[in-house]
Structures are given as C-alpha cells and as structure tokens.
C-alpha positions in Angstrom: 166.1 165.0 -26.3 164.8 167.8 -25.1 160.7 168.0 -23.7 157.9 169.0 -25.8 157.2 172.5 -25.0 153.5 172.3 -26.2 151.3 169.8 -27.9 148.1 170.0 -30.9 145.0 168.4 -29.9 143.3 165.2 -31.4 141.3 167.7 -33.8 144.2 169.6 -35.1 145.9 165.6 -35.8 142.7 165.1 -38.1 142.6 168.3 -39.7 146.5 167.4 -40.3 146.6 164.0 -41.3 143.0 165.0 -43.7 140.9 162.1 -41.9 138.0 162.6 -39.3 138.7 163.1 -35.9 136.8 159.7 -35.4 139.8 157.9 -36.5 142.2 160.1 -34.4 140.5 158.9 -31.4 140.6 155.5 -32.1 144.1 155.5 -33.6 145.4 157.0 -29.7 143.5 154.8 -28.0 146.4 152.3 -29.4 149.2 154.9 -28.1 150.7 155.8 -25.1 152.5 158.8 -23.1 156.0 157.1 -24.0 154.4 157.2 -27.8 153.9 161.2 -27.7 149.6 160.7 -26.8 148.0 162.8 -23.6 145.1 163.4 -22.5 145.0 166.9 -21.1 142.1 167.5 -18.2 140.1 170.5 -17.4 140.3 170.1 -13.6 140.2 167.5 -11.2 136.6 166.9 -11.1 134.5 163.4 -11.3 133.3 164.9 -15.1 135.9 167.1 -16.2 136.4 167.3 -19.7 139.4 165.3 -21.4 141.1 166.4 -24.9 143.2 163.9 -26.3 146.7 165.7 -27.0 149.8 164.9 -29.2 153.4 166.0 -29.4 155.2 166.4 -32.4 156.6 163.2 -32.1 153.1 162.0 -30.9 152.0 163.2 -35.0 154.4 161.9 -36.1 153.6 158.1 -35.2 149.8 159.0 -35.5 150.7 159.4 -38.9 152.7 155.8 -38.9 149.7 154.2 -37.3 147.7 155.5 -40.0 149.8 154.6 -42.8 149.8 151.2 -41.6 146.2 151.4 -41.3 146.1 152.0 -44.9 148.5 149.7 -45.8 146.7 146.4 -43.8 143.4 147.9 -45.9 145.0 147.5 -49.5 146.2 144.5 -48.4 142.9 142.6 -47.3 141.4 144.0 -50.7 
C-alpha cells in the first residue's frame, strides 16, 4: 500500500459525511494514526493550534464509525 500523499481535515469529513463537525471530533477521538486520523500542528509551540486530519482511508472508517453510530441509535429506540 502505498502512503497517503495528502489528507482532508475534520471539517471537510463533516461537510462530507453531512453531520456537524462536533461529531467528527468526537468520532476521532475513538481513532488512531494506524486508523487513517492525525492531528496536524502549526509549530512546536506550548499553544500551537491542532487540526484534526484524515486520510482517505481515515474517511473511510469515519464513515464506518458513524454508520455504526447510527445503527446502535435505531437499535436503543
């Protein structure tokens, strides 16, 4: 497999997947690096800013996590 040559941040994921970059967030907080999820830094200072980053691999299970999401949702109702 060859590496990802660039990657869409959290708020392209939400404007993808039609959900609210809220849920993004808290959907990669459940991923990992391994799972396609980065954070990408501004520099290397105490406060820099972090964006939360996906390959396409990384949308593609952001989209499994939310589909399962869904699916544990219809179940409890």
């Amino acid at each position: 497999m060859s590496a990802p040559s660039m990657v869409f941040t959290a708020r392209y994921a939400a404007s993808w997947l039609g959900v609210d970059i809220d849920v993004v967030e808290v959907l990669a907080q459940e991923m990992s690096p391994e799972d396609g999820c980065l954070n990408v830094i501004e520099s290397l200072d105490d406060d820099a800013v972090s964006t939360t980053a996906f390959t396409r691999r990384g949308l593609d299970h952001l989209d499994e996590l939310l589909d399962q999401r869904r699916s544990d949702f219809i179940q409890e109702s």
